[in-house]
C-alpha positions as a Python dict, from the first residue, in 0.01 Angstrom:
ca = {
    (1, 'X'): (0, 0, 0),
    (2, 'X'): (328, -115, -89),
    (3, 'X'): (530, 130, 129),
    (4, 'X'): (320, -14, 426),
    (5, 'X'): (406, -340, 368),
    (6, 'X'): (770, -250, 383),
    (7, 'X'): (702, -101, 708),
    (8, 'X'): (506, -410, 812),
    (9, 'X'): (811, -626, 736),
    (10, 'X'): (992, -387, 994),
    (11, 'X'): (1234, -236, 724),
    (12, 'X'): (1087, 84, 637),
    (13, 'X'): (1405, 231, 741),
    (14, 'X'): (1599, 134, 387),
    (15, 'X'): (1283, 239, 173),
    (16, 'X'): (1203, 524, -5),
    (17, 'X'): (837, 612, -152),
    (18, 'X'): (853, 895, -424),
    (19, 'X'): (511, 894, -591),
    (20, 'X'): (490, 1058, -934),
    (21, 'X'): (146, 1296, -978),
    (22, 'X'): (10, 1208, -1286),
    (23, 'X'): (270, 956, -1360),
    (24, 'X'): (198, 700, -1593),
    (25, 'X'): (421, 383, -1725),
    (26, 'X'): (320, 417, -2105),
    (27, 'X'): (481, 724, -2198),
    (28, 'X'): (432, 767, -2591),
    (29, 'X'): (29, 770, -2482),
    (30, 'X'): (170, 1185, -2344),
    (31, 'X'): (163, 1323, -2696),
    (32, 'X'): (-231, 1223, -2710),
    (33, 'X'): (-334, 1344, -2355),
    (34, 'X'): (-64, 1582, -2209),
    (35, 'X'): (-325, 1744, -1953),
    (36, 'X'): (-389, 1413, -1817),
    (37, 'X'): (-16, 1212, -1833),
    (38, 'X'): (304, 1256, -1708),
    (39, 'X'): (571, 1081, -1851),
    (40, 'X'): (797, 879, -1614),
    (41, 'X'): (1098, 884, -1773),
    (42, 'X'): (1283, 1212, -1698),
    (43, 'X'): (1175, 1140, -1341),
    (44, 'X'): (1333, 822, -1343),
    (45, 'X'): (1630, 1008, -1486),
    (46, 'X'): (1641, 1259, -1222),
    (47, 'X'): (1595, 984, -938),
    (48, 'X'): (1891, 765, -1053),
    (49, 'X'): (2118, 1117, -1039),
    (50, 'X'): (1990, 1210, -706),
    (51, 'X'): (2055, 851, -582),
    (52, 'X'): (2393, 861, -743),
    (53, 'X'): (2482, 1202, -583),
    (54, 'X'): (2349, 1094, -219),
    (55, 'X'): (2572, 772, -241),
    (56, 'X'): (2878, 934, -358),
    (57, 'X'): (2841, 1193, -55),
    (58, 'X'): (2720, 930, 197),
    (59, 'X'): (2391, 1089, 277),
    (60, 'X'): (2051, 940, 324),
    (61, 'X'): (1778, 963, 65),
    (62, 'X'): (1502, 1232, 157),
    (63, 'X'): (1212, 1144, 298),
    (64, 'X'): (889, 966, 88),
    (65, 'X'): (755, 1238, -83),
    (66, 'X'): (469, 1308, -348),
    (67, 'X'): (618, 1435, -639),
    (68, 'X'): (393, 1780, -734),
    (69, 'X'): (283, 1828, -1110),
    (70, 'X'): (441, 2187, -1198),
    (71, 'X'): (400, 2419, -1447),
    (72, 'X'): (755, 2478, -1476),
    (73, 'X'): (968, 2284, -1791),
    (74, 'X'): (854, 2055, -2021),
    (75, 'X'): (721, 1713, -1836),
    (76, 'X'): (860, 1496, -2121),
    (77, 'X'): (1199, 1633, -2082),
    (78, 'X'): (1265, 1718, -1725),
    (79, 'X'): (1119, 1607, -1337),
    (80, 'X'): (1236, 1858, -1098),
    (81, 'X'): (1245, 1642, -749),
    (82, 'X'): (1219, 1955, -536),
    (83, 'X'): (1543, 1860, -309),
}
């Protein structure tokens, strides 16, 4: 909802929409329901690299993109973004 009403505004060009599968916002609730939870944290650590790396280089961020749960790694340590 929010990404269209970025694009309703007309500036859906300078936003991104990375959705997190099975992301949640209280991440200490993962140690009671880890089949169910993802914690955001590592991917918010892995976004701010990525965004970091694409500035210093002058690129574009990729596309909006849905964020996969995987099987690989532990979710409350790392959040592979698949770029």
């Amino acid at each position: 909802m929010y990404a269209a009403m970025i694009r309703d505004r007309g500036r859906g060009d300078l936003h991104r929409y990375y959705r997190v599968e099975g992301g949640n916002h209280v991440d200490g609730l993962y140690d009671t329901h880890p089949n169910l939870l993802r914690p955001m944290l590592p991917c918010f650590r892995s976004a701010s690299t990525a965004l970091e790396s694409w500035t210093a280089a002058g690129q574009l961020p990729t596309p909006d993109a849905t964020l996969a749960r995987t099987a690989v790694g532990d979710p409350a340590a790392t959040c592979p973004l698949g770029n």
